[in-house]
N, C-alpha and C positions, 0 to 999 in steps of 0.2 A: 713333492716330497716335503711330507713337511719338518719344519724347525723346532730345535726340541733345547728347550731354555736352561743353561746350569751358570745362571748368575752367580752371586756370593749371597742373595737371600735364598731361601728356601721356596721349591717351587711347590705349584698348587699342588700337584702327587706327595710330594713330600710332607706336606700337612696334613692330607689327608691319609697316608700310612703310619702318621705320628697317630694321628686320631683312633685309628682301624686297629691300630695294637695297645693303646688303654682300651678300648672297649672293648677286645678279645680276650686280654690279660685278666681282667676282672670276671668276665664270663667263663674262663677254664677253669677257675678258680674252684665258682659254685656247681660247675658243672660234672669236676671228678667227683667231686664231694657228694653230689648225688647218686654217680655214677657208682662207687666205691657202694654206698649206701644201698642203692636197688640190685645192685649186682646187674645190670643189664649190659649185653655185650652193644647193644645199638647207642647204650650212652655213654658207655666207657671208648669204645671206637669214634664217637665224634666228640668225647673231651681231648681223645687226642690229636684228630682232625683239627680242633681249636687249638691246643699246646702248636703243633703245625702251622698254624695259620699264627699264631703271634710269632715261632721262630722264622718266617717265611715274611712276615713284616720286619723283624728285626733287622732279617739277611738285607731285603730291600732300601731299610732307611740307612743301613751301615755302607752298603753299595753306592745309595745316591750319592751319599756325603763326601766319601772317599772322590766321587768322579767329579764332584765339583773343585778337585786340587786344578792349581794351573802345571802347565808341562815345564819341566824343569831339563837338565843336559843330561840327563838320564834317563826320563823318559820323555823323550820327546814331542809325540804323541798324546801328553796327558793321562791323567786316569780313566778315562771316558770306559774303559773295557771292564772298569769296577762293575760298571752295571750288566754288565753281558754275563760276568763272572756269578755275580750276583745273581742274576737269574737261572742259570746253568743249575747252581747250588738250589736251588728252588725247585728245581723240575725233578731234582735226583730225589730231594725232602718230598716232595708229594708221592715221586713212584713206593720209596720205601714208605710212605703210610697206606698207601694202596693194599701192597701188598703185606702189611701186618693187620691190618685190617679182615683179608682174606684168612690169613692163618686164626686168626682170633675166635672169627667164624665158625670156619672147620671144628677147629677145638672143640665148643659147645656145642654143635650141632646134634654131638651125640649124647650128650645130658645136660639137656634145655632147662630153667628154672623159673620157677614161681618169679613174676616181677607185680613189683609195685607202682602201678599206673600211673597213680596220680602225681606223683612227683615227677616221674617222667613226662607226659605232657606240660605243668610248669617249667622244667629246664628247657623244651623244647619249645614252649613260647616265646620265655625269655630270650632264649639263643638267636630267633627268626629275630624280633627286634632288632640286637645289637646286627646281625649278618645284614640286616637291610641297612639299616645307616653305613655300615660301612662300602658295601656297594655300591651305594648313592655316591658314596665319598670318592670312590675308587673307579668307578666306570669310567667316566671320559678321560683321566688322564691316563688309563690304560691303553685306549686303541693305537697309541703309538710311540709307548713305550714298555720296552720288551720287561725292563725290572722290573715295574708298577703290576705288567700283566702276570708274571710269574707268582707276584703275593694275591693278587685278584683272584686266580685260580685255586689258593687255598682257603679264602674266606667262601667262596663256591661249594668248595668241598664241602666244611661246615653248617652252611645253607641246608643243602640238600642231605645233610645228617640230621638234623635237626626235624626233618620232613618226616625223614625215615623213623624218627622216634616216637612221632605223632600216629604215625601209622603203625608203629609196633605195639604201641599204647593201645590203641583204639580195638587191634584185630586182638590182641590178649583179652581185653576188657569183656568185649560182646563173643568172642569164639570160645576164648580159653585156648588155642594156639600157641601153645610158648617155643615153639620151635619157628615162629615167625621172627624171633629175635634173631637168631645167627644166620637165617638165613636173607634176612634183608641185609643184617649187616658184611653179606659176604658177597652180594649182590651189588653192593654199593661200593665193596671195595672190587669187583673186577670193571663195574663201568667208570670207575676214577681213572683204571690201569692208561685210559686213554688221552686225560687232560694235560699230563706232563707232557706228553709227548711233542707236540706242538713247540712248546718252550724249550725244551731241550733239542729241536733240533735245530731250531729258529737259531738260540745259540751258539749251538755247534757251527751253524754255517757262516754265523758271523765271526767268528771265533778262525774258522777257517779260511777268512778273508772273502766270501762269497759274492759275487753281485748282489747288491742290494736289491728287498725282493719291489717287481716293479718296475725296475729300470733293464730298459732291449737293449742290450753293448752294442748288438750290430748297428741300431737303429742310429744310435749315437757316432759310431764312426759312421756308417754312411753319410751325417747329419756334417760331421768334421769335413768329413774328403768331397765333401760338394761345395765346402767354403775356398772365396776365390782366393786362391794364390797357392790353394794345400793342391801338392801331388801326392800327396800319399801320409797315410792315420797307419802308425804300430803301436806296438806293446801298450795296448789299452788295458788297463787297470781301473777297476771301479769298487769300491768296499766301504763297508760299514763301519764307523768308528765307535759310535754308540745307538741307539734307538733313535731313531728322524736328523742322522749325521752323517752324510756320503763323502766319501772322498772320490779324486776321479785323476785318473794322471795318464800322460799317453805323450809318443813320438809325432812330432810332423815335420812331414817333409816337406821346404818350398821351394821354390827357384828363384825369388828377386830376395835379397839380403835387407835392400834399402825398405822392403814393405813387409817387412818384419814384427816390428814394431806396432802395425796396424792389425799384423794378423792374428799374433797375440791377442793383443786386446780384444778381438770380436770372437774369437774363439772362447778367450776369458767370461765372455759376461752370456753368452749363448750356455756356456755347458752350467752357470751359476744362475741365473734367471729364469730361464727356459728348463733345464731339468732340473735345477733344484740343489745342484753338489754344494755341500759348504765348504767343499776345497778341493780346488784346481791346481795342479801340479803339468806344466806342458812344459816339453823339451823340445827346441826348435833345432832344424839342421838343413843343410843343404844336402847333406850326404848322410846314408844310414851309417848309425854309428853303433850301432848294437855289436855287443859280443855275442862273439858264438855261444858261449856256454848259456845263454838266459834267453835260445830259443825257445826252449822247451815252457816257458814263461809266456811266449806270444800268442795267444789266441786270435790274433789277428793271422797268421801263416794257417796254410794245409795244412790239417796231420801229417799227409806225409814229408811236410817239412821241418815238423817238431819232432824231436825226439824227451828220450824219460832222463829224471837226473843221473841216474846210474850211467845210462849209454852215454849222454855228454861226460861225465865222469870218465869213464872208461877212455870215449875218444882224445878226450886232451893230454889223459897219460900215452897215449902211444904214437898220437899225431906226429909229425915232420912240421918243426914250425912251418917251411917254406909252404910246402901243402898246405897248412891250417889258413897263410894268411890269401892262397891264393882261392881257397874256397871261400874266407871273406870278401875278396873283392867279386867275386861269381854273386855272392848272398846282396853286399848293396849293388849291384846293378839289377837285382830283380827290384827294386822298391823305386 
């Protein structure tokens, strides 16, 4: 798993979607202006893909920045979720250009116009340019982190609009085809419908405290409860705090009090060395100490020993303390 750096300098991602968005900025610029000009819906759809791809950098550098705060008594935690946020917001921006891109389409498909070529292939040169530097700039710090990826996918989109322009140019030119306009351009808005999607739910999962993608739970406890002195791994918890940032926290149960102290520590640098967690959180006990109500939390238990938060809900409002605590001690003698 790897480490994902939020010093107080600015990391390499972060220079490089400083860079990605002057050079997009200045490209949307000449690019409506032509687009406005030619009337073509294939350049006026990826000036806005470019307007997208600087707002989709903006989202990202204002993300990174935010998550580079340290965690304070309020959020404990940090802001490291700025970038999850961040990209979330990124995935939604791409699907809504997707799909206005489709309606734009539509629109013109049914009275296609005269376009003027030659300026459209210039903006579509220019544009391949700047989209390639900033690729160059943006590839590697994207494989492993999810904001950088969410703006990567909208300088993509631009790319392959730009492509699409060269090729409306071209089939206008030599056919006279003007109905090639709205229909690449509606073409290219339903194969986009699919780049968000990755990102958004990449997010959502993180978002929804998900195992990090990658990481076997089971593997891991089984990895714990074969360590000497553990009888028994619960309430294993593993999740994402930001892009290449896991956390990892869980119950163990031992039997000697005085090798406590040892078990910690090898359990500590195994689940941080060996898998990679930037943070370990272990509760040591000789006796399970879980409440009842935060079964439903355990994935370590049978389903049929978990139940949903409602039904715990329910149970504790009509429970018989005595009963309650006498299914507690039933629940630690099975551990």
């Amino acid at each position: 798993m790897a480490a994902h750096a939020h010093s107080g300098h600015m990391p390499t991602s972060g220079k490089a979607l400083v860079i990605s968005a002057w050079l997009t900025g200045v490209y949307f610029v000449i690019e409506l202006a032509v687009g406005l000009w030619t009337g073509s819906i294939a350049v006026l759809s990826d000036a806005f893909h470019t307007l997208s791809a600087v707002g989709g950098v903006l989202v990202a550098i204002t993300a990174q920045r935010i998550a580079r705060r340290p965690a304070d008594s309020t959020r404990s935690f940090g802001w490291y979720r700025a970038e999850i946020i961040g990209a979330l917001v990124n995935g939604g921006f791409l699907l809504g250009m997707a799909l206005l891109v489709i309606w734009m389409g539509a629109m013109r498909l049914g009275n296609p116009i005269h376009l003027a070529t030659g300026p459209m292939l210039w903006v579509a040169f220019g544009g391949l340019v700047t989209e390639v530097i900033s690729l160059g700039l943006m590839w590697q710090s994207s494989k492993d982190d999810l904001n950088a990826r969410g703006a990567l996918w909208h300088i993509i989109q631009t790319f392959v609009g730009s492509l699409l322009i060269i090729v409306t140019a071209l089939v206008i030119e030599f056919t006279g085809f003007l109905a090639i306009d709205p229909i690449l351009g509606m073409a290219f808005g339903v194969v986009l419908l699919w780049a968000p999607v990755g990102v958004i739910k990449e997010a959502v999962h993180i978002l929804m405290e998900g195992t990090p993608e990658g990481t076997d739970l089971k593997a891991v406890t089984a990895d714990l409860r074969g360590q000497d002195g553990v009888l028994d791994v619960h309430h294993v918890h593993a999740w994402t705090l930001t892009s290449g940032k896991h956390a990892f926290s869980a119950h163990i149960r031992h039997g000697e009090p005085a090798e406590a102290a040892d078990l910690l520590n090898r359990a500590y640098h195994r689940l941080t060395e060996h898998y990679g967690f930037h943070m370990v959180t272990l509760q040591l006990e000789t006796a399970c100490l879980d409440e009842r109500h935060a079964r439903d939390l355990d994935a370590t238990l049978p389903d049929s020993q978990r139940v949903s938060p409602a039904a715990a809900d329910a149970h504790a409002a009509h429970a018989d303390p005595l009963d309650s605590a006498a299914q507690d001690a039933k629940l630690t003698n099975k551990f």
